[in-house]
SEZAVO-88347 format. One record per residue (C-alpha): x, y, z. Coordinates in steps of 0.02 Angstrom, whole numbers, padded with zeros to 5 digits, always signed. Example, Ala and Ser with C-alpha at 12.3 -4.5 7.8 and 13.67 -1.06 7.14 Angstrom:
% residues 2
+00615-00225+00390;+00684-00053+00357;
END
This chain:
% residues 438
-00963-00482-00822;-00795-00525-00933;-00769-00334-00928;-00712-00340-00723;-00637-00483-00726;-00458-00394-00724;-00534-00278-00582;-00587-00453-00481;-00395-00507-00508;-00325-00339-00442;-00454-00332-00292;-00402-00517-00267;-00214-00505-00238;-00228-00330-00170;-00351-00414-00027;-00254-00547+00005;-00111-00449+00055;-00182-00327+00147;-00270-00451+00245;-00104-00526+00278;-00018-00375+00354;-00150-00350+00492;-00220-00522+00516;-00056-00571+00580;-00040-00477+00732;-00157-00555+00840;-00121-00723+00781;+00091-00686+00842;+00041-00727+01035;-00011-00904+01008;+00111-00934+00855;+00261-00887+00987;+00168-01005+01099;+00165-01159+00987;+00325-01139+00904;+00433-01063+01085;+00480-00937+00994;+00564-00776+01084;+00484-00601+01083;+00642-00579+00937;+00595-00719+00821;+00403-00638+00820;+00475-00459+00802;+00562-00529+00624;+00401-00617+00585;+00337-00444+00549;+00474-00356+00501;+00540-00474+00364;+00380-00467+00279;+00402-00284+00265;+00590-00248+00260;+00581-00373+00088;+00416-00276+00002;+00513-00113+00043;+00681-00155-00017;+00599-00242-00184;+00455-00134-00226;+00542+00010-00318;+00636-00146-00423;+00466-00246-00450;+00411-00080-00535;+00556-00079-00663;+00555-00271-00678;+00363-00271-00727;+00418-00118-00868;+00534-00240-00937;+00461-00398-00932;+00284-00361-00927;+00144-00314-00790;+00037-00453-00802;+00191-00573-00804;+00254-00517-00650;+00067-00495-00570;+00046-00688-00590;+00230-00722-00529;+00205-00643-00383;+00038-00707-00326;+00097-00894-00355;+00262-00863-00261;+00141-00766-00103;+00024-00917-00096;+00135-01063-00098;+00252-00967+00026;+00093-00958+00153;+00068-01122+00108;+00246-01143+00180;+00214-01006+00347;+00066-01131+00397;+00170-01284+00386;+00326-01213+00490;+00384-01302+00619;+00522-01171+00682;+00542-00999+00703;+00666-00991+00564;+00557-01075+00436;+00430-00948+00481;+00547-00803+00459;+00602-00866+00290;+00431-00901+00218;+00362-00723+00288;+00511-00655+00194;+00474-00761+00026;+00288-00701+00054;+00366-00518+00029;+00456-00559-00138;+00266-00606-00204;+00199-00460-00122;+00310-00338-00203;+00275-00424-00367;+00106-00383-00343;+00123-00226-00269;+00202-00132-00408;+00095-00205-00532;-00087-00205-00488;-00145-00021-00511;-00039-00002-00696;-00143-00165-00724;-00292-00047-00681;-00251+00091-00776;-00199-00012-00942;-00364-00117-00928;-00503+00031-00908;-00534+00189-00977;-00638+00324-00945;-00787+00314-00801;-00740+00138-00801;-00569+00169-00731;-00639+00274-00595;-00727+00153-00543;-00622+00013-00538;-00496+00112-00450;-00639+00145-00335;-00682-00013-00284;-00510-00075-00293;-00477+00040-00125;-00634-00010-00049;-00576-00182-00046;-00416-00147+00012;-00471-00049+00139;-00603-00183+00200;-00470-00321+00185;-00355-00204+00327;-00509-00189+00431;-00560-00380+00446;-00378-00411+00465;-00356-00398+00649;-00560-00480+00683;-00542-00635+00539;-00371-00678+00616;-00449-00664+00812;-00584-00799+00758;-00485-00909+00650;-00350-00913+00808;-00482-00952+00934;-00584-01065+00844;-00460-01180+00743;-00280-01118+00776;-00124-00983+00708;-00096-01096+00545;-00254-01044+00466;-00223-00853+00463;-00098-00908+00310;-00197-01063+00252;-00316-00933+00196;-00191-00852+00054;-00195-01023-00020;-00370-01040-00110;-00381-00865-00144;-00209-00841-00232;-00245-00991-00332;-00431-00897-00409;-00330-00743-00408;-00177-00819-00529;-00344-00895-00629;-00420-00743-00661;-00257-00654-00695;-00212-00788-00834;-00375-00765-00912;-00405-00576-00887;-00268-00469-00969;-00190-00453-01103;+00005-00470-01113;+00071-00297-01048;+00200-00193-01156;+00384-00212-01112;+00520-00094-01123;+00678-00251-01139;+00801-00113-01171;+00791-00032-00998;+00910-00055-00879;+00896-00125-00697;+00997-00047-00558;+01010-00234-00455;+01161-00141-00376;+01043+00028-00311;+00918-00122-00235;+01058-00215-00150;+01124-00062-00081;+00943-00018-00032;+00916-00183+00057;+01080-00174+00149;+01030-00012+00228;+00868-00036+00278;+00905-00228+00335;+01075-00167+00442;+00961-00033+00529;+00814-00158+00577;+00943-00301+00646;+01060-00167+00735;+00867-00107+00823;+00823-00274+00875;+01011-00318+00922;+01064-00168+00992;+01236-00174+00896;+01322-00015+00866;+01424-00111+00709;+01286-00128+00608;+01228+00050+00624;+01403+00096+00527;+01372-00076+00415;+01189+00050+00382;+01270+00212+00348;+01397+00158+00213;+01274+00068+00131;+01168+00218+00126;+01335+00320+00050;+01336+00179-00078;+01159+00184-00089;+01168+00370-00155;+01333+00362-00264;+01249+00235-00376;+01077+00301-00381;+01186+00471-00433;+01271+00395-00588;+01164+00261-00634;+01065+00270-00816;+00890+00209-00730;+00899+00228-00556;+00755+00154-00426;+00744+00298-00361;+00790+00458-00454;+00857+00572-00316;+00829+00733-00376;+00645+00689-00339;+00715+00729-00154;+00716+00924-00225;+00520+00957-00212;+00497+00971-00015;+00322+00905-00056;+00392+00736-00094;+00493+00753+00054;+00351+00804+00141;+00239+00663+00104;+00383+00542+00123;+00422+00597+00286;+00225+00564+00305;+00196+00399+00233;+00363+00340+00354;+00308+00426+00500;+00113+00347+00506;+00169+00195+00498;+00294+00203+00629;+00178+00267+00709;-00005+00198+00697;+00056+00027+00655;+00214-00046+00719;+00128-00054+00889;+00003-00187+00871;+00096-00314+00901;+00147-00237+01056;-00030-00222+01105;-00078-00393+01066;+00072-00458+01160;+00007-00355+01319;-00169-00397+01279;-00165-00592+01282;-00045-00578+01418;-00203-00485+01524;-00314-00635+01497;-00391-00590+01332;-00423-00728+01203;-00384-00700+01032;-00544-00661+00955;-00568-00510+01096;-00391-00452+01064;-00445-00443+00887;-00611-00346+00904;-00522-00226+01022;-00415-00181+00878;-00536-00178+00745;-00598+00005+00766;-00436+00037+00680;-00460-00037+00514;-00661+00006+00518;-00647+00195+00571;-00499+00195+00435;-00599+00112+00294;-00756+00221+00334;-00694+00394+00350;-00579+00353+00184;-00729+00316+00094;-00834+00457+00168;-00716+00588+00144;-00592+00527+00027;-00668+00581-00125;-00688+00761-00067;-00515+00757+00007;-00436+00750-00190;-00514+00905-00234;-00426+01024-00075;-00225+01037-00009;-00167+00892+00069;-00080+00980+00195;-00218+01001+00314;-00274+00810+00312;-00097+00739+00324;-00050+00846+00449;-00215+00849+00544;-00215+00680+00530;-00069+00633+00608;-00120+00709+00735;-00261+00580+00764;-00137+00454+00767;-00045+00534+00895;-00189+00575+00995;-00265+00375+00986;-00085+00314+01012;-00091+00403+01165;-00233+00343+01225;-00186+00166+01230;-00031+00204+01335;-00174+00159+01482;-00130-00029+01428;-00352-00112+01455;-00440-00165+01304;-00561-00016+01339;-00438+00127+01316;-00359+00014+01144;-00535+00018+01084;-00547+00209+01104;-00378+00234+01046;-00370+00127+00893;-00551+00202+00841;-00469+00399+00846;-00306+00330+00769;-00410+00262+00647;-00489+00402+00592;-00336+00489+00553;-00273+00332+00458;-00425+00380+00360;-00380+00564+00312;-00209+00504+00286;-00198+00376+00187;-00296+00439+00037;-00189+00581-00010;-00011+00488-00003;+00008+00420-00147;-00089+00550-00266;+00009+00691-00162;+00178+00598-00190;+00133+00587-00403;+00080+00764-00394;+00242+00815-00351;+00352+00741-00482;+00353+00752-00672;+00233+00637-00735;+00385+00507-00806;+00409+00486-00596;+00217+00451-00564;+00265+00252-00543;+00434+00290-00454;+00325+00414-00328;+00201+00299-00301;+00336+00137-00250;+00447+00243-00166;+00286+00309-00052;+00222+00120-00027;+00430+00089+00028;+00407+00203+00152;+00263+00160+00235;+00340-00028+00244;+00513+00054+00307;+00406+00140+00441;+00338-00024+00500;+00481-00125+00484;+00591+00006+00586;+00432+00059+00716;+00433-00135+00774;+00617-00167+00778;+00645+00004+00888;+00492-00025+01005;+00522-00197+01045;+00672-00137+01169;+00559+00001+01229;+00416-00142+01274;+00568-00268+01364;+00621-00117+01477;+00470+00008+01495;+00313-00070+01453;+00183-00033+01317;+00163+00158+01389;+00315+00204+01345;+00315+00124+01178;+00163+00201+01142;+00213+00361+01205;+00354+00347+01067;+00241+00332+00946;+00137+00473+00980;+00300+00570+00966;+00327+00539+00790;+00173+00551+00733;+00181+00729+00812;+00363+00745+00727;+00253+00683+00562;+00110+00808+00579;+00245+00946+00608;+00354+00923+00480;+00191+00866+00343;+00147+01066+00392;+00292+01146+00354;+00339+01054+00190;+00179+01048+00107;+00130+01230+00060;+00158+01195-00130;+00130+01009-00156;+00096+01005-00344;+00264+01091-00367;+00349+00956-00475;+00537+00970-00485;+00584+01019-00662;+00587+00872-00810;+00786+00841-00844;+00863+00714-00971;+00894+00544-00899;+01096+00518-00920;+01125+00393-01039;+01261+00250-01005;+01437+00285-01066;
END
């Protein structure tokens, strides 16, 4: 039983936050409610959460190479509890909005670290399958999100849906501490805290000019995105190494990690908004959007293992697709169409999803796989972060169709461009010397 106890640890923290990110949605409604908070201050409830795991997850990568995996791990999952500790006690929007965005330090602590904590703790047909139950559980932890936070809203109130973290990141810290051994370090490498500002500053300027419709911070964006690339050009150990950028299969699956999110996801609050506003309670708006995380979680596991053996392109492409075809279904704003709709956007979620992250390693030289696999988790946060704060002025003026409508678009743009750039997606750009410091 000792042997899976770092496997428990993993599935632990990897559960908890994946139950966070959907469980939220349909608790927003009554939390807006409670606190008189503006359609705004629940738009950066989301989005902080994500815009602060993307801008941090490339550096919690080189932060748990220097000071250790398992260090950072436990770090992580004691800063995400006690800051949901702190989301269920707010008593103002802002409070909220700060803990959600201390939740996404933890997370991105935890994040970057779990699956080396895998890899370095199994070998063999034991690593397969603890990788393979590790995303079963995080795939069942998305699922119950949207249903767990429906009947924890109706039946006590919005407080719980983050009182929750709190026991189980406490036994997941417990089994962490007791589980691994201390992970090797690499002191001498360098951190690029000026790459991850820059970082931050773009993606942050682009989600408040969205929500905030000012043209300023769109320039405030693009210079940091100049800056952005200057440093990650001359610096020793960037965060993200941008010749990656060569292989237009990491483009491609980039472009299709950002794009399903934007897509598939950044909607539901949108829909929950619309969908208490009908009359629904919050357990129904919950188990209309369920079908997404179950049709996900089942045609991942059904197919997913056969999916690793053909091209990607066909999946991720064809997937999308899905998506765009479920998103536009629930442009008819009842519960019976979102049922339909999430169910078939689902189901491409599910073809999706498993090829990401093992197309985006595929595609760089092995001494990338870790920078791949951050960068393609960044993506799909950017994608979130960026779907919410451009729909929400969509929703104001046009309604949920023509949000909706939106993202059927770019999950069409997705599908398109997931086609065209992955004919060759185990093409690795060449190996080249990392430039030392002067």
């Amino acid at each position: 039983m000792r042997q899976w106890a770092p496997l428990w640890a993993v599935c632990a923290g990897a559960a908890m936050l994946l139950f966070d990110v959907t469980i939220v949605h349909v608790a927003l409604p009554s939390t807006g409610a409670d606190l008189h908070a503006s359609l705004s201050d629940l738009q950066w409830v989301v989005d902080v959460y994500a815009l602060v795991l993307a801008a941090l997850l490339l550096t919690s990568g080189a932060l748990a190479d220097r000071f250790g995996g398992r260090r950072l791990f436990t770090l992580g999952l004691g800063v995400f509890g006690a800051a949901s500790l702190a989301c269920a006690l707010a008593p103002e929007p802002w409070f909220l909005i700060t803990a959600r965005a201390v939740q996404g330090v933890g997370a991105a602590c935890v994040f970057a670290t779990g699956p080396a904590l895998l890899h370095q703790a199994y070998e063999g047909r034991a690593r397969g399958i603890a990788f393979g139950v590790w995303g079963a559980v995080s795939g069942a932890a998305a699922a119950a999100g949207p249903l767990v936070g429906g009947v924890l809203t109706h039946q006590l109130n919005w407080r719980w849906v983050f009182l929750v973290n709190v026991p189980v990141s406490v036994l997941a810290v417990v089994l962490a501490m007791t589980a691994f051994t201390r992970s090797p370090t690499a002191a001498d490498r360098g951190l690029d805290l000026l790459g991850t500002a820059c970082f931050a500053a773009a993606t942050g300027s682009v989600i408040y000019a969205l929500i905030r419709g000012d043209r300023i911070l769109f320039g405030v964006a693009l210079a940091a995105l100049v800056a952005f690339v200057l440093v990650e050009r001359r610096h020793p150990h960037p965060v993200l190494d941008l010749r990656l950028l060569r292989s237009p299969a990491f483009t491609g699956v980039s472009l299709a990690a950002l794009t399903l999110s934007l897509s598939a996801y950044s909607g539901l609050l949108y829909v929950s908004l619309r969908l208490r506003g009908d009359g629904l309670s919050a357990l129904q708006t919950g188990l209309a959007l369920a079908p997404l995380g179950v049709t996900a979680l089942v045609v991942s596991s059904l197919f997913g293992r056969g999916l690793h053996d053909t091209s990607p392109r066909l999946p991720i492409a064809g997937g999308l697709l899905l998506v765009a075809a479920g998103t536009l279904t629930m442009t008819v704003a009842s519960w019976q169409f979102v049922v339909v709709g999430t169910a078939v956007a689902g189901t491409g979620i599910g073809l999706v999803s498993p090829m990401l992250a093992k197309t985006a390693i595929g595609a760089v030289p092995g001494d990338r796989a870790g920078m791949a696999t951050a960068a393609n988790a960044a993506c799909r946060q950017i994608g979130t972060a960026v779907g919410i704060a451009m729909l929400g002025p969509i929703f104001q003026a046009h309604g949920l169709r023509a949000a909706f409508a939106v993202c059927a678009g770019m999950a069409l743009l997705g599908s398109a461009l997931s086609f065209a750039l992955l004919r060759h997606p185990h093409s690795a750009v060449p190996r080249q010397p990392v430039r030392s410091s002067p």
